[in-house]
C-alpha positions in Angstrom: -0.4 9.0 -4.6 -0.8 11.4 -7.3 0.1 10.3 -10.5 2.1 12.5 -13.5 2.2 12.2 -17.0 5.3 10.4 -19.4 6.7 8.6 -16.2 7.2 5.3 -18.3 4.9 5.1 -21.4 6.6 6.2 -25.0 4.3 5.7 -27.0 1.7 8.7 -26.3 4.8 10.8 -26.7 6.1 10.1 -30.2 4.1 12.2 -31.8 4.1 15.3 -29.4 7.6 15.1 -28.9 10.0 18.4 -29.5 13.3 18.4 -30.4 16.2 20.9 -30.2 18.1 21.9 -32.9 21.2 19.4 -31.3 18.7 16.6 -31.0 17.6 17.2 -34.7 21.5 16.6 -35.5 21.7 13.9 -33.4 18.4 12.3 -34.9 19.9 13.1 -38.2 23.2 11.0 -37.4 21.7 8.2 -36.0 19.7 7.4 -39.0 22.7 7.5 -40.7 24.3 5.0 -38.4 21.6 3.0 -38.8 22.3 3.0 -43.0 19.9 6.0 -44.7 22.7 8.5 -46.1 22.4 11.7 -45.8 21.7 12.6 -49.5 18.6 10.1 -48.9 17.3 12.7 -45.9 17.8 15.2 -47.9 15.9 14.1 -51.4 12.9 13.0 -49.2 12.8 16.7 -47.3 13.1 18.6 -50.4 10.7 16.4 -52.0 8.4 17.1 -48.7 8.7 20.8 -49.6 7.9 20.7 -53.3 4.6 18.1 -52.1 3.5 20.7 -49.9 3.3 23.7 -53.0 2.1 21.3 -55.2 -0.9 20.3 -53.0 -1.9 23.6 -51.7 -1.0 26.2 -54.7 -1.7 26.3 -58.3 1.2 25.8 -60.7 2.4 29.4 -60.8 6.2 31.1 -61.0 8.2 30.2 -57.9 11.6 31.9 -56.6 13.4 29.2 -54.8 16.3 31.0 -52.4 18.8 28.9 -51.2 20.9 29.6 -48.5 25.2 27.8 -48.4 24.2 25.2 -45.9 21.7 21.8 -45.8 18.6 24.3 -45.7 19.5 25.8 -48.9 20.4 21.9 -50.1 16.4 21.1 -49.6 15.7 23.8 -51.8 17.9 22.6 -54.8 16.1 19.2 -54.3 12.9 21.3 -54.3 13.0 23.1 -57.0 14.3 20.2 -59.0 11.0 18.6 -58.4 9.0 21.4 -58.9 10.6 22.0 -62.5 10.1 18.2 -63.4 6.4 18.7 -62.8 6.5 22.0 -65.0 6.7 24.4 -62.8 8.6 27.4 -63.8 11.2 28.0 -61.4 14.0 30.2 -60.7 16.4 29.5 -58.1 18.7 31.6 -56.5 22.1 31.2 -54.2 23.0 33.5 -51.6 26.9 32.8 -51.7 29.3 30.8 -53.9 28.1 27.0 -55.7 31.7 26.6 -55.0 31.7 26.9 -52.0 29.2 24.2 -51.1 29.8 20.9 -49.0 28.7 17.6 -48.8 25.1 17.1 -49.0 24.4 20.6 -50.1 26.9 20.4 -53.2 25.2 17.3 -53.8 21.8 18.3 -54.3 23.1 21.4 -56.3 24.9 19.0 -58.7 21.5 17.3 -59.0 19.9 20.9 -60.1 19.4 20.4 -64.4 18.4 24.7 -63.9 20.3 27.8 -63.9 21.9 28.9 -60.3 21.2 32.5 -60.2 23.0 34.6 -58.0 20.4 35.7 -55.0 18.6 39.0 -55.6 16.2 41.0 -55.3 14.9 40.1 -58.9 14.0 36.8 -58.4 11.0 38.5 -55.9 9.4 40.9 -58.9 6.4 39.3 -60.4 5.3 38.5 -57.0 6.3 35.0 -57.7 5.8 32.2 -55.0 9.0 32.1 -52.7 10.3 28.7 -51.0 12.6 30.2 -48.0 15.6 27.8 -47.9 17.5 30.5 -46.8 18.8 29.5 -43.4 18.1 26.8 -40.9 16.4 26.6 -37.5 20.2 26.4 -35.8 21.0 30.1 -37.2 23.5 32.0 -34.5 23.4 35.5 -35.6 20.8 38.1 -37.0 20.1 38.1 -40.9 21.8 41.2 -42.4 22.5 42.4 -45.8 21.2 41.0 -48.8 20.1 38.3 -46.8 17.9 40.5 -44.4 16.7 42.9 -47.9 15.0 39.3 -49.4 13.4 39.0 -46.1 12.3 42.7 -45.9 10.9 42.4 -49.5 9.3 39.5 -48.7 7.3 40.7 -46.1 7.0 44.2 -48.2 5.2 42.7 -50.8 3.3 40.4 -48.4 4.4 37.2 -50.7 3.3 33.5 -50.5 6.3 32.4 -48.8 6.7 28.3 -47.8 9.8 27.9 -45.4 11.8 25.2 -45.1 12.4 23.7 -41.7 11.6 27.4 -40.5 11.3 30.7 -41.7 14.6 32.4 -41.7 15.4 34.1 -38.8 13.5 32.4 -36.5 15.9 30.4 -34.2 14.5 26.7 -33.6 15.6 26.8 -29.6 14.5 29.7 -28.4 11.5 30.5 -30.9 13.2 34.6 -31.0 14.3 36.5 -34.3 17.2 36.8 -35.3 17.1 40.7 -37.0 13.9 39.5 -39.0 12.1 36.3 -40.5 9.1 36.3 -43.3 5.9 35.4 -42.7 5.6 32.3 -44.1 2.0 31.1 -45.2 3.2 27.6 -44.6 6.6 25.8 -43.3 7.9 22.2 -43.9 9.5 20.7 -41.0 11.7 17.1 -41.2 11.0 14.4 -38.3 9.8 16.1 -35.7 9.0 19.8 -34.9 11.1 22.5 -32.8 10.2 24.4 -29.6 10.9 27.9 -31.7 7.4 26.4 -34.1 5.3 26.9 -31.0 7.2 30.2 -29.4 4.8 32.8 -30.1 6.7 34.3 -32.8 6.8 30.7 -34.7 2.8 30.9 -34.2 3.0 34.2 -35.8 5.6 33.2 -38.7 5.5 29.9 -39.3 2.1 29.5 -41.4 0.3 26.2 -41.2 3.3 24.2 -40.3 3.8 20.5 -41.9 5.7 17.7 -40.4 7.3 15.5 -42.7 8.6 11.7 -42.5 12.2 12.0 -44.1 12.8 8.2 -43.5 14.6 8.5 -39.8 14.0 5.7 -37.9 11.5 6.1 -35.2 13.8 4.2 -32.5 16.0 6.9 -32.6 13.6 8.9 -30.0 14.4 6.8 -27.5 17.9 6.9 -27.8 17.4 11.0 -27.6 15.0 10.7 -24.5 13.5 14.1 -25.5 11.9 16.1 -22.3 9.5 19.0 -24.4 6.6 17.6 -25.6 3.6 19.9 -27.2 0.7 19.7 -25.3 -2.3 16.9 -25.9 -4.3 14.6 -24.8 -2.3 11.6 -25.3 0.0 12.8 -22.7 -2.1 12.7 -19.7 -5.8 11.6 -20.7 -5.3 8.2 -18.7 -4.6 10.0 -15.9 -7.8 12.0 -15.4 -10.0 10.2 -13.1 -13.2 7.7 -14.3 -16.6 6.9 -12.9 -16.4 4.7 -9.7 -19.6 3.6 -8.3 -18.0 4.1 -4.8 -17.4 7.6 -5.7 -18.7 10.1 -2.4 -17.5 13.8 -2.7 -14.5 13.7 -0.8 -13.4 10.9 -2.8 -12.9 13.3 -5.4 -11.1 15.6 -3.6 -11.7 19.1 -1.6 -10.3 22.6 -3.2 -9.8 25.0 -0.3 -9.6 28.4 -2.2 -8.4 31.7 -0.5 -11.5 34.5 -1.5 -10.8 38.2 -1.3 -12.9 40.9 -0.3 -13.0 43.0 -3.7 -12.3 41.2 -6.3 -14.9 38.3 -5.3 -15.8 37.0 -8.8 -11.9 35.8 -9.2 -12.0 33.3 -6.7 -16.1 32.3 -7.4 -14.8 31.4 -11.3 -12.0 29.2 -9.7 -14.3 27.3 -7.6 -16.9 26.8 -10.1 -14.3 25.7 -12.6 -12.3 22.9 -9.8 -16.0 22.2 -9.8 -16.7 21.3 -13.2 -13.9 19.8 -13.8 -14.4 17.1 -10.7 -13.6 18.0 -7.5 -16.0 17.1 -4.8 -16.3 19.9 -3.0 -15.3 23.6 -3.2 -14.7 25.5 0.0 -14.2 29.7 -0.7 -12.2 30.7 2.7 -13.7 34.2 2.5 -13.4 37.6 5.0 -16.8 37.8 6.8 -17.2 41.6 5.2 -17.2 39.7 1.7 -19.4 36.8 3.3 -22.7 37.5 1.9 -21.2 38.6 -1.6 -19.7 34.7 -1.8 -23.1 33.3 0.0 -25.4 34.6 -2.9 -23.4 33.4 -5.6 -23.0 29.8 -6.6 -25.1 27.6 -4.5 -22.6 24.6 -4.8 -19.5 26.5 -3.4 -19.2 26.5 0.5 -18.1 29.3 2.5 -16.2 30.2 5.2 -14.7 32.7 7.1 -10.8 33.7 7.0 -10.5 37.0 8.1 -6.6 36.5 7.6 -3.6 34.0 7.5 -4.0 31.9 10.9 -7.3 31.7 9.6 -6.7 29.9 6.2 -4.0 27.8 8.0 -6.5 26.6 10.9 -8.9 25.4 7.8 -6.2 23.1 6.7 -6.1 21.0 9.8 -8.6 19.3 7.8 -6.6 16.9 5.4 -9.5 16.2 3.6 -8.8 19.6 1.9 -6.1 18.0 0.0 -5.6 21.0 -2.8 -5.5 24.9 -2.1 -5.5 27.6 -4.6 -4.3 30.9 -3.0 -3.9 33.8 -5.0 -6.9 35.2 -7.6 -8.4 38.2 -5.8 -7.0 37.4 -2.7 -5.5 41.0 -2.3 -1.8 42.1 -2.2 -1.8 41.8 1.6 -0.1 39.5 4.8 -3.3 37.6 4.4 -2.7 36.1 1.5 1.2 35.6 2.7 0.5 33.9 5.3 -1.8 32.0 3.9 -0.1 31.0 0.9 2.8 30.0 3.4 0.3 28.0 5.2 -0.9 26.0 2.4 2.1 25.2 0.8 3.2 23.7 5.1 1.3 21.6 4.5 2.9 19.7 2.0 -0.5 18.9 0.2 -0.8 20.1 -3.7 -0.8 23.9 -4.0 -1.8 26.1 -6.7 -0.2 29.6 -6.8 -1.4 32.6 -8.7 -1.9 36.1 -9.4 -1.8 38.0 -5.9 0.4 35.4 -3.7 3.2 35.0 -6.4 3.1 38.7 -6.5 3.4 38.6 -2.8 5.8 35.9 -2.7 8.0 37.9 -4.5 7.9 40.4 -2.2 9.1 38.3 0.3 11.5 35.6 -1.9 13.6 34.4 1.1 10.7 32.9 1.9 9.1 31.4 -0.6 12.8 29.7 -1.4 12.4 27.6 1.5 8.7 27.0 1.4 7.9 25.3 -1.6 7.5 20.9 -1.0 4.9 18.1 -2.2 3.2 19.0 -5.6 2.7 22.5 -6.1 1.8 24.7 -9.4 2.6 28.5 -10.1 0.2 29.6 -12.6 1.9 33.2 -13.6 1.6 35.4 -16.3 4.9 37.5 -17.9 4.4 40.2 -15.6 4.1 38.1 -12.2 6.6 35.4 -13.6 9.1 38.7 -13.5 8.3 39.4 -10.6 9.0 36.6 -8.9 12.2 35.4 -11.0 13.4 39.2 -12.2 16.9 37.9 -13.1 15.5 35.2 -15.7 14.3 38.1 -18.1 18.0 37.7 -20.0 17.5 34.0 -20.3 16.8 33.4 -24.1 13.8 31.6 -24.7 10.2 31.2 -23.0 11.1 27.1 -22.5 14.8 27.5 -21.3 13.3 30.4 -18.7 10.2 28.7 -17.1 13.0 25.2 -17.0 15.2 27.4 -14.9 12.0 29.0 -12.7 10.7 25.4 -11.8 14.2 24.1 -11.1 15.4 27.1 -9.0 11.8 27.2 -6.7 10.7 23.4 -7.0 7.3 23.7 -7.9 6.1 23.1 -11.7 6.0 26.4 -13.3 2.5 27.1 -16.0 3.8 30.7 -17.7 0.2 31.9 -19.6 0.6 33.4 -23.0 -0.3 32.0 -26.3 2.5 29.7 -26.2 2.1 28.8 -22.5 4.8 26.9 -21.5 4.8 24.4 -18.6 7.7 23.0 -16.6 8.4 20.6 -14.4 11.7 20.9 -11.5 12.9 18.0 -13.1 13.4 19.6 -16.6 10.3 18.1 -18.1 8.4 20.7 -19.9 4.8 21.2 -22.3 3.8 23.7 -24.9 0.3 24.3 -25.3 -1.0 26.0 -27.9 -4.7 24.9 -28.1 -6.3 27.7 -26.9 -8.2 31.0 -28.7 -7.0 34.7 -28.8 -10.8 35.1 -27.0 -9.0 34.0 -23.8 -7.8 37.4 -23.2 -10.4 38.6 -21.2 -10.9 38.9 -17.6 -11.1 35.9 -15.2 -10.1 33.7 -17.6 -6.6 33.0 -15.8 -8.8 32.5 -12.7 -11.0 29.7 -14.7 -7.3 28.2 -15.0 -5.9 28.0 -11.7 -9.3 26.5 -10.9 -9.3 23.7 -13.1 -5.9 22.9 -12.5 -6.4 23.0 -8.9 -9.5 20.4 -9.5 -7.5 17.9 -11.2 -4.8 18.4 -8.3 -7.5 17.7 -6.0 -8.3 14.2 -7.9 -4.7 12.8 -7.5 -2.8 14.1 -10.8 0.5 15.7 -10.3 1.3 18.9 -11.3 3.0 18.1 -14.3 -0.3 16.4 -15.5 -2.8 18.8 -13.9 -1.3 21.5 -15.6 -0.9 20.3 -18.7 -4.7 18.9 -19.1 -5.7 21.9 -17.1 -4.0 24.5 -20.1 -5.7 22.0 -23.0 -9.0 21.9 -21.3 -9.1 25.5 -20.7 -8.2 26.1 -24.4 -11.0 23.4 -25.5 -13.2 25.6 -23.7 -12.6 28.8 -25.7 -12.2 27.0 -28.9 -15.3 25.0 -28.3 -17.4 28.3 -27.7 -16.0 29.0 -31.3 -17.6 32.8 -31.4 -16.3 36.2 -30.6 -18.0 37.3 -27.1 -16.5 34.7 -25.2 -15.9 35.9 -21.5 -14.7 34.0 -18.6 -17.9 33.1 -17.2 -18.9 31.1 -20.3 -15.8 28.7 -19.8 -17.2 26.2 -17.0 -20.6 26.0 -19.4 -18.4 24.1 -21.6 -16.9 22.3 -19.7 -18.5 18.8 -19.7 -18.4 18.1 -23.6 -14.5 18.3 -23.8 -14.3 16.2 -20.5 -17.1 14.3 -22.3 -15.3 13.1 -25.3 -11.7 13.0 -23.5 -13.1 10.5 -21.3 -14.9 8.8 -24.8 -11.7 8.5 -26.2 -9.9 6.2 -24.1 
C-alpha cells in the first residue's frame, strides 16, 4: 500500500506549515482567547522588526512608513524601539492619527516621536525604509501617494525591510497589487504566507524572517492548515530503507514510454527512477529508435512498442507497478493510447510533457480516466493546456488545488515556486531548487525521480514532494553555473545519502 505524507503526524509540519491571511486572523484570535492581548502581539512584532535592522544594518537614518491599519501599528512599535536604541528615525503616516483604532492607535500613543505626515521627503537622504505600509490581506492595488512611496522606493533602489510583506504583494495569492518594493528583507509574525513563496514574494520579499510573537503553538491544530512549504520533514520517513531481503523488483519497476526523436528525454527519466531506487527501468521504445536506446545506458532495459496496444500489452505484467508516459514520447495516438493504458491500470502513473498535451487534446477522456495514484508533472504552458479555463483563477496554489480536485490526480506545476496539490486540497511549495534548472531535460530528470519513488510505495503526494526537493538538491548541490540535465542523477546519491542519515 503506498504510503503519503502528513496523514497523522503534526509534528514534522509545524514548522513548514502556511497560513492564509484568514488563518493568520484566526491564529491571531485564538491567542487572544487563550489570554495574550493583542497590544502584547503587536509590541513583540514590531519589536521583531526593529531586531531584524538592528542585527543586520548599521545604525543609520531610517524612514519608518506607516500605513492606518495593524501593519502600520508594528511600525510605530518599531520605530519606537529603534529611537530608544539611538537611532534617528522619522516616521511617517499615510492617513489621519485620528483616525486610528484599537491596537494601531495604541501603539501610536506609545510613539514619544513626531508623526509626520507620509511623503515623499521622508525617502531623500536615501535613508533606510521599514515598509509598514499595508498588510498581506490588502484588496485593491496601491495608488496615489501610496503607490509614488513605492515607485520611489524602488527608483532609488532603497534598503527597504517590510513588515509582514512588502506592500502590494497579497499574502493569498502571492500577485501585486499595482506595485510592491523590493524589499532586502521582510519580517513575518507566526508563521509565513503562501504569497512569501509565489514567485513574486521570491522576487520581493528579501531574505524573509519568521518571528515568534508569543501565539500559542496549539493553536495550529485547531487551524488544521493544508499548505505546507516543501522539506524533508514532511515525507523523509517515507522514503524506503535498506532491507537485506531487497531483490530488484522489490523496489519496484518504472515502465517508461520512449519516443523515436527526442530519445534522451525518456533515457534521463529512466536513469534518474534509477538513481533514486527503483529496481529496474524498462524504456518501451519503437523498434526504429531501438538501437539509439540499446547504446545508451547499459542499466535501462528495452523494449519494443511500436504504438498504444503495445505499451498496454507490457502492463499485463503487474510487476511494472509505476509508468511514466509522456517526455519525448511525441504528440501522437501512441502516446494517447498509451497513456490511457497505463493510467487502466489503476497502478501509479506519472504524466508529462507530450501526454498531458495530448490529453488535452482529447479532455473527455482523460476526465474519466484518471484512478489509483497518479501524478501530472506540467509546466504553465501544458498546465493551460490541459485546464485552459483555470488561467483567471488568482493564485498559483488556489489554481493547481482546483486542477487536482477537478481531474483526481495530484497536480506538480514546475516553476520556481512549484506548487504541488493533492485532490483532497492538500498542497506543497517548493522552493529549494536553482535558477540552473532551466535547461533542457531537466523536467525529464523530474518525472523520473518522481516516478522512482512511486515505484517504491510512496503516494503521489509524497513522491512528488521529495521528488521536487531532491531534484532541487541536485542543482543546488552542483552549486556552479554549467549545470545541465545530465549532471543531475551524478548527484544524486549524496542528498539521498544524508536524507537517509538524518533520520
Amino acid at each position: 500500500m503506498a504510503v503519503d505524507l502528513l496523514a497523522r503526524d503534526l509534528d514534522p509540519r509545524r514548522e513548514l506549515a502556511l497560513l492564509t491571511c484568514r488563518e493568520m486572523a484566526r491564529a491571531d484570535a485564538a491567542a487572544v482567547e487563550r489570554g495574550v492581548s493583542g497590544t502584547s502581539l503587536m509590541e513583540k512584532a514590531g519589536s521583531a522588526v526593529a531586531a531584524a535592522v538592528m542585527e543586520s544594518y548599521p545604525r543609520q537614518a531610517v524612514a519608518v512608513l506607516c500605513g492606518p491599519g495593524n501593519n502600520g501599528g508594528d511600525g510605530f512599535v518599531a520605530a519606537r524601539h529603534l529611537q530608544a536604541a539611538g537611532w534617528p528615525v522619522r516616521l511617517g503616516l499615510l492617513g489621519d492619527r485620528a483616525a486610528l483604532r484599537g491596537d494601531a492607535a495604541w501603539a501610536c500613543g506609545a510613539w514619544q516621536g513626531q508623526v509626520e505626515p507620509a511623503s515623499l521627503d521622508l525617502l531623500e537622504g536615501s535613508p533606510l525604509v521599514i515598509d509598514a505600509l499595508f498588510g498581506a490581506g490588502l484588496a485593491r492595488p496601491i495608488e496615489g501617494l501610496a503607490g509614488e512611496l513605492v515607485d520611489r522606493m524602488n527608483r532609488d533602489r532603497l534598503t527597504v525591510v517590510a513588515v509582514d510583506v512588502p506592500s502590494g504583494l497579497h499574502g493569498d495569492t502571492g500577485e501585486i497589487l499595482g506595485r510592491a518594493p523590493h524589499a532586502a528583507r521582510t519580517v513575518t509574525f507566526f508563521r509565513a504566507k503562501p504569497g512569501h513563496y509565489s514567485l513574486e514574494g521570491l522576487r520581493r520579499c528579501g531574505v524573509l524572517g519568521v518571528a515568534d510573537i508569543g501565539t500559542p503553538e496549539e493553536v495550529l491544530e485547531e487551524i488544521a492548515p493544508r499548505l505546507w512549504l516543501n522539506g524533508p520533514a514532511l515525507w523523509r520517513r517515507h522514503l524506503r530503507r535498506d532491507d537485506p531481503a531487497d531483490h530488484k523488483y522489490a523496489r519496484g519497476h518504472v515502465t517508461i514510454l520512449g519516443g523515436a526523436l527526442a530519445t534522451g528525454a525518456a533515457r534521463l527519466a529512466a536513469l534518474a527512477a534509477r538513481r533514486v531506487g527503483a529496481g529496474l527501468a524498462t524504456i518501451a521504445a519503437p523498434e526504429a529508435a531501438i538501437p539509439v536506446y540499446q547504446a545508451a545506458e547499459a542499466g535501462n532495459l528495452i523494449a519494443r512498442c511500436d504504438d498504444g496496444e503495445a505499451f498496454a500489452r507490457l502492463l499485463i505484467d503487474e510487476r511494472r507497478n509505476a509508468m511514466l508516459v509522456g517526455p519525448g514520447a511525441g504528440l501522437d495516438e501512441r502516446t494517447h493510447i498509451a497513456a490511457l493504458a497505463a493510467l487502466a491500470t489503476g497502478r501509479a502513473v506519472v504524466l508529462d510533457a507530450d501526454a498531458i498535451t495530448m490529453l488535452g487534446r482529447n479532455a473527455e477522456n482523460f476526465a474519466t480516466a484518471v484512478r489509483g495514484s497518479v501524478l501530472l508533472t506540467p509546466h504553465e504552458g501544458e498546465f493551460r493546456r490541459l485546464f485552459p479555463d483555470l488561467a483567471g483563477v488568482a493564485g498559483k496554489v488556489a489554481r493547481v488545488r482546483e486542477a487536482a480536485c477537478r481531474s483526481g490526480a495530484t497536480v506538480l506545476l514546475k516553476g520556481p515556486d512549484t506548487v504541488i496539490a493533492a485532490p483532497d486540497g492538500r498542497a506543497v511549495i517548493n522552493v529549494h531548487a536553482s535558477s540552473n534548472l532551466a535547461t533542457a531535460g531537466a523536467g525529464d530528470v523530474l518525472a523520473g525521480i518522481a516516478t522512482g519513488l512511486l515505484a517504491q510505495g510512496l503516494g503521489p503526494l509524497a513522491a512528488a514532494a521529495a521528488a521536487a526537493w531532491i531534484h532541487g538538491d541536485c542543482a543546488l548541490r552542483f552549486g556552479r553555473p554549467g549545470l545541465i540535465a545530465e549532471d543531475l542523477a551524478a548527484q544524486m546519491p549524496r542528498t539521498l545519502e544524508e536524507l537517509l542519515a538524518a533520520n
